[in-house]
ChimeraX commands (.cxc) that place a marker at each C-alpha (Angstrom):
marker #1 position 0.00,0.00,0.00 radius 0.5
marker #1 position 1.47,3.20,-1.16 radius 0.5
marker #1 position 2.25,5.98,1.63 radius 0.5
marker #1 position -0.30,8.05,2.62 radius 0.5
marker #1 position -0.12,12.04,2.27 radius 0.5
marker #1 position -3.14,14.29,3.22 radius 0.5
marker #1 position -3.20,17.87,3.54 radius 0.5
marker #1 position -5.80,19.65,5.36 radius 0.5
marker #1 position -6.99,23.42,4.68 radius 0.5
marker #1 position -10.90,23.58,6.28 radius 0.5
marker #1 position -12.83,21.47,8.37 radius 0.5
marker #1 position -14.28,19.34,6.05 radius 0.5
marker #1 position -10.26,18.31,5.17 radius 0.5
marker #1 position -9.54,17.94,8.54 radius 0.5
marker #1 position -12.15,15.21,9.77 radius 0.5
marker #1 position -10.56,13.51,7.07 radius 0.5
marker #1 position -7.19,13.23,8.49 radius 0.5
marker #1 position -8.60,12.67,11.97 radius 0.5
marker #1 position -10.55,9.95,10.87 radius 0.5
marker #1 position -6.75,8.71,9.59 radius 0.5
marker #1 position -5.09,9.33,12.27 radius 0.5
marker #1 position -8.21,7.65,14.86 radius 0.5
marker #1 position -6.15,5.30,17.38 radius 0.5
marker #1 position -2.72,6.69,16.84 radius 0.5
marker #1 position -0.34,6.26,19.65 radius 0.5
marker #1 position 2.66,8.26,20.38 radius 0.5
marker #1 position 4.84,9.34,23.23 radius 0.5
marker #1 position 4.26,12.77,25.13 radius 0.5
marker #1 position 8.35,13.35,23.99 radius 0.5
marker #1 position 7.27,12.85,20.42 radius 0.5
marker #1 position 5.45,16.15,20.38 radius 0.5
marker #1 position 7.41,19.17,18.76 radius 0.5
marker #1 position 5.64,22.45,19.86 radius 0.5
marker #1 position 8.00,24.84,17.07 radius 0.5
marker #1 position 7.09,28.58,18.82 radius 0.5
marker #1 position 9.28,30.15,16.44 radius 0.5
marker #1 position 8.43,28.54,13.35 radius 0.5
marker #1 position 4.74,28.48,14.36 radius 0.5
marker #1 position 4.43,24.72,14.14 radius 0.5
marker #1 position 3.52,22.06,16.11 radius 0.5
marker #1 position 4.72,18.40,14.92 radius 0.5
marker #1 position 3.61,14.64,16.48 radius 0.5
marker #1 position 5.33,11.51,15.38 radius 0.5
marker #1 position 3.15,8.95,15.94 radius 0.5
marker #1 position 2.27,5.09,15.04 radius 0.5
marker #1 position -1.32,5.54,13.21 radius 0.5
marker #1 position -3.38,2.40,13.18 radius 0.5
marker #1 position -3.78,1.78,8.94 radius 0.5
marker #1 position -7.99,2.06,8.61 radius 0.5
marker #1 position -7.92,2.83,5.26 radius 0.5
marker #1 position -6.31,-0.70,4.37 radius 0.5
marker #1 position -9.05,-2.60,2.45 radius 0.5
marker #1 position -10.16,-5.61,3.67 radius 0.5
marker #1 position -9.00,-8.50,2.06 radius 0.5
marker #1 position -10.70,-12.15,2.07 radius 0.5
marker #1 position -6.56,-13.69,3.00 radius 0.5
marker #1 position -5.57,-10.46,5.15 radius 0.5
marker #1 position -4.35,-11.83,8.20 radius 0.5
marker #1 position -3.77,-8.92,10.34 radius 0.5
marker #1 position -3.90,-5.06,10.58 radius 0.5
marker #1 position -1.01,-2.65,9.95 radius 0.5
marker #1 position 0.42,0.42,11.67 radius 0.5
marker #1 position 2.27,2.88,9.95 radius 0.5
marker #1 position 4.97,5.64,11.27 radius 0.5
marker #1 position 3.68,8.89,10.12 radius 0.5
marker #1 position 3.81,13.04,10.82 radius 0.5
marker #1 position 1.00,15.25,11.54 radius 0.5
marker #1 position 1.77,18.89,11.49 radius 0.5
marker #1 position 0.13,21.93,11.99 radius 0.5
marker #1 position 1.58,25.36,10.80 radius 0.5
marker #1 position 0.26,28.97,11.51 radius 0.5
marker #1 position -0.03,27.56,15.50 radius 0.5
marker #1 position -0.35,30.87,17.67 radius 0.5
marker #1 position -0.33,29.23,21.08 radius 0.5
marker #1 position -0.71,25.21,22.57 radius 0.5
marker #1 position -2.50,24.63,25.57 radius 0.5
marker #1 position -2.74,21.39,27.03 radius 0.5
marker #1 position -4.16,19.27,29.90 radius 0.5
marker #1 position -4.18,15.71,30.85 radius 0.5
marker #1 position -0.57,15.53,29.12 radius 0.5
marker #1 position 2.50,15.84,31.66 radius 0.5
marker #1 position 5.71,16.84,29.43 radius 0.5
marker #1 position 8.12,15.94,32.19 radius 0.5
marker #1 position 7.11,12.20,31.45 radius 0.5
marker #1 position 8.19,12.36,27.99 radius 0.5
marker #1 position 7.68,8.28,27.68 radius 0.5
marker #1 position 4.29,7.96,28.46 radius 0.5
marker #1 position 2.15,7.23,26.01 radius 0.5
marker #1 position -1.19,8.78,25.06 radius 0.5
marker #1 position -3.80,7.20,21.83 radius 0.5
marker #1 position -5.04,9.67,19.87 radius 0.5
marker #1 position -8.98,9.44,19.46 radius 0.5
marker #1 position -9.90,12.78,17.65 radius 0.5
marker #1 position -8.64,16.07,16.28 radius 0.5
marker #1 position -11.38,18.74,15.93 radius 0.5
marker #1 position -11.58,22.34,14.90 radius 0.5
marker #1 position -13.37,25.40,16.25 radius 0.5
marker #1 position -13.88,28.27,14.61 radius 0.5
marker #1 position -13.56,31.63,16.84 radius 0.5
marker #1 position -12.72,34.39,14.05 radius 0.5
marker #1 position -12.77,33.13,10.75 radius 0.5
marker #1 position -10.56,31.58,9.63 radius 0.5
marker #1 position -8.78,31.46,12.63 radius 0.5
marker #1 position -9.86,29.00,15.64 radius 0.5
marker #1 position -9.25,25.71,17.66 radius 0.5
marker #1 position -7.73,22.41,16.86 radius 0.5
marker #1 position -8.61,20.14,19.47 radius 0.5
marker #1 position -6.58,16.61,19.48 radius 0.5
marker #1 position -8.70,14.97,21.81 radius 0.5
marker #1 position -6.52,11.66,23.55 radius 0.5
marker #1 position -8.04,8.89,25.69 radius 0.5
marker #1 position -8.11,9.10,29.05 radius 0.5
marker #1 position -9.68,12.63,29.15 radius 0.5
marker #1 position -6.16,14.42,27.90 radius 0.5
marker #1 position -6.18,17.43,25.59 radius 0.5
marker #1 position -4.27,19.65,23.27 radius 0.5
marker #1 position -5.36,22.60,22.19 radius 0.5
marker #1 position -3.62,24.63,19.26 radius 0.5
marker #1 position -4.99,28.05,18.72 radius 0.5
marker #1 position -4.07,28.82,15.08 radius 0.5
marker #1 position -4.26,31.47,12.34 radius 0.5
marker #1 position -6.27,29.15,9.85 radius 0.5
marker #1 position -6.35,25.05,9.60 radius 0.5
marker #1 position -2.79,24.26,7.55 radius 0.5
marker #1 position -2.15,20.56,8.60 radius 0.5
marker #1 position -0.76,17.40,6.53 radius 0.5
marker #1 position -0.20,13.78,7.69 radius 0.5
marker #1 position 2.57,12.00,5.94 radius 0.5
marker #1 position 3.50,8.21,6.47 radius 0.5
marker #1 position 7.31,8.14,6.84 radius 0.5
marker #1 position 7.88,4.58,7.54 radius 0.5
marker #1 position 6.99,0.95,6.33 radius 0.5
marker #1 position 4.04,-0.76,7.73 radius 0.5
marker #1 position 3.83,-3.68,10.30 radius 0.5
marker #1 position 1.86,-5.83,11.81 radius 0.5
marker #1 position -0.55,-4.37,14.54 radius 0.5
marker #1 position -0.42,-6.18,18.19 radius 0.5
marker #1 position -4.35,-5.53,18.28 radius 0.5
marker #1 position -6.82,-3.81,16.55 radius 0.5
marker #1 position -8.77,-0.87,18.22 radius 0.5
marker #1 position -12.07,-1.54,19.80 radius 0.5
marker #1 position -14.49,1.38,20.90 radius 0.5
marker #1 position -17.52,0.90,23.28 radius 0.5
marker #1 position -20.93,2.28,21.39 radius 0.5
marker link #1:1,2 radius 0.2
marker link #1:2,3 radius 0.2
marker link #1:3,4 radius 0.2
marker link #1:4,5 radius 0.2
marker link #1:5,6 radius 0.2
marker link #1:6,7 radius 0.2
marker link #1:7,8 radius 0.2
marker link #1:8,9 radius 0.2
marker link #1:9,10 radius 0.2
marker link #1:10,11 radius 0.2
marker link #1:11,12 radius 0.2
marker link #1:12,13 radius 0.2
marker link #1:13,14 radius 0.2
marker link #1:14,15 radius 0.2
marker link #1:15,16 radius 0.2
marker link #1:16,17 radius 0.2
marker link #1:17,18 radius 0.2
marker link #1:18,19 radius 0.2
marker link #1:19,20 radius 0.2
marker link #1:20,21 radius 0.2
marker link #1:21,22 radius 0.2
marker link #1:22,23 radius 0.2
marker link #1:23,24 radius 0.2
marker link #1:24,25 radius 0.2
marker link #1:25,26 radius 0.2
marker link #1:26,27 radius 0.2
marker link #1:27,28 radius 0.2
marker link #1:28,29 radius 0.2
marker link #1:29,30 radius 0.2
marker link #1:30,31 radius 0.2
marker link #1:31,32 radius 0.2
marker link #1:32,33 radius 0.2
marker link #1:33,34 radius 0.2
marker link #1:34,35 radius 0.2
marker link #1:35,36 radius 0.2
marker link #1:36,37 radius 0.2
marker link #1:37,38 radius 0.2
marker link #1:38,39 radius 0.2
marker link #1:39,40 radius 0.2
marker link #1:40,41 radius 0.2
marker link #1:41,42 radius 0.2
marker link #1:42,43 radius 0.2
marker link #1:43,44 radius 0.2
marker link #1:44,45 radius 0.2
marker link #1:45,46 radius 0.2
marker link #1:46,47 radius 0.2
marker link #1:47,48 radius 0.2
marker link #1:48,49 radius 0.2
marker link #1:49,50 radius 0.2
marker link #1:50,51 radius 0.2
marker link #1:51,52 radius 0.2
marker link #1:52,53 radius 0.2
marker link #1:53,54 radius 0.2
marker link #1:54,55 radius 0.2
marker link #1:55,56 radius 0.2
marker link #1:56,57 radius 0.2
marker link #1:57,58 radius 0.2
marker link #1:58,59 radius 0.2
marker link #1:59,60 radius 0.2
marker link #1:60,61 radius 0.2
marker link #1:61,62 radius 0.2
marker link #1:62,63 radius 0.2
marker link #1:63,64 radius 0.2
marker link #1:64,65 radius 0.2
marker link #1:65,66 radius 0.2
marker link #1:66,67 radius 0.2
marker link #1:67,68 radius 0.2
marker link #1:68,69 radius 0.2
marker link #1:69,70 radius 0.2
marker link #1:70,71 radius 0.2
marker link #1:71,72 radius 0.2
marker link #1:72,73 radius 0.2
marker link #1:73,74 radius 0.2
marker link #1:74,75 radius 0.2
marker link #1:75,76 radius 0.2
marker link #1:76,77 radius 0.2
marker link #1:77,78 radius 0.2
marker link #1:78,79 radius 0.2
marker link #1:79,80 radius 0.2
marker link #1:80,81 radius 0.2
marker link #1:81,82 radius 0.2
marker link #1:82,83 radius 0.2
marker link #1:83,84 radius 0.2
marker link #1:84,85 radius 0.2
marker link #1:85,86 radius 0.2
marker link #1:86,87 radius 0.2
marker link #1:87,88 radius 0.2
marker link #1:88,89 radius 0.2
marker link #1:89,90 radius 0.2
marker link #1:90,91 radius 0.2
marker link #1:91,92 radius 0.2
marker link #1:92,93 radius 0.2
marker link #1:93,94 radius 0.2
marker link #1:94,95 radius 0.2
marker link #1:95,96 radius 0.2
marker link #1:96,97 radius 0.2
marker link #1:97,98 radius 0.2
marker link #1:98,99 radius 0.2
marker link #1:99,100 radius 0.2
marker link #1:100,101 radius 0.2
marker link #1:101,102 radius 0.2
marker link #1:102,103 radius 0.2
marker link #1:103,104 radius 0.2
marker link #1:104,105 radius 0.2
marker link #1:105,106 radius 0.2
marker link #1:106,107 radius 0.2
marker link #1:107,108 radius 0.2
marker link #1:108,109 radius 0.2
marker link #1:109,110 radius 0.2
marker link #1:110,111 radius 0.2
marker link #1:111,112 radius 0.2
marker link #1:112,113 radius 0.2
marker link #1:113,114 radius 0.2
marker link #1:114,115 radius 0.2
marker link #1:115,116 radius 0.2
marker link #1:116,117 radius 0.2
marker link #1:117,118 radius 0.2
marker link #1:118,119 radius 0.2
marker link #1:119,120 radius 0.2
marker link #1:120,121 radius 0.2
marker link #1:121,122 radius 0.2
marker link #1:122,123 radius 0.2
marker link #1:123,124 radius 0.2
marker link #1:124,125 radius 0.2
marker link #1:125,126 radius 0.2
marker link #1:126,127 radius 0.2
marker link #1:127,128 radius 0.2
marker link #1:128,129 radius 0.2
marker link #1:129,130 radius 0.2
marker link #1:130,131 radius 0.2
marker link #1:131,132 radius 0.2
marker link #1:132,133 radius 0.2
marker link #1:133,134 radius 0.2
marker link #1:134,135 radius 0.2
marker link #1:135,136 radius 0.2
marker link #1:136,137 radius 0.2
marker link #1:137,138 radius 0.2
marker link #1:138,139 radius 0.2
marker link #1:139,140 radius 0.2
marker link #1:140,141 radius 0.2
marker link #1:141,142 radius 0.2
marker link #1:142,143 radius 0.2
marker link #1:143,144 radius 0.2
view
């Protein structure tokens, strides 16, 4: 399966690449808040949803990829200690709200009730795989 590249300039773009990056894990050291270069980037292992089922698949994939945000203002953050740089937090959402068009939000909402908050000048992120795939340990399961 080829790499995967998305770029995201609205909302509608961006509940695309949060639906690809649903279940990610990373480590709280694997985020990169840039202040001078107005960026925030996460290295993360995304779980591969988009891979189509296949009547011989035998198991899921994870990829290594980067999400990115430019035009990041400020991050604000709670639920995610930074002086624990090795623990790890699954990534269940990332959301945007508007306050002054086009400027706003992104929420990337984590399990267990943890938050980051990027105020930014407009929605510029991209998600790039940077890495092979391999097999996943266990596939994600969500209670309804």
């Amino acid at each position: 399966m080829p790499a995967l590249k998305l770029l995201a300039l609205d909302p509608e773009d961006l509940q695309v690449l949060s639906a690809h990056v649903q279940d990610a894990v990373l480590r709280v050291g694997d985020i990169d808040w840039r202040a001078h270069e107005k960026r925030v980037v996460i290295a993360m292992n995304r779980f591969v949803w988009e891979a189509p089922r296949r009547l011989f698949r035998r198991h899921d994939e994870r990829r290594r990829a980067a999400l990115h945000f430019d035009r990041v203002m400020a991050v604000k953050a709670t639920g995610i200690d930074r002086d624990k740089p090795a623990e790890v937090l699954s990534l269940l959402a990332v959301r945007f709200v508007e306050t002054q068009a086009p400027a706003g939000h992104v929420d990337l909402v984590f399990s267990g009730g943890a938050t980051m908050r990027l105020d930014v000048e407009c929605i510029e992120a991209r998600l790039s795989d940077i890495g092979g795939a391999w097999e996943a340990t266990s596939r994600p399961a969500h209670r309804v």
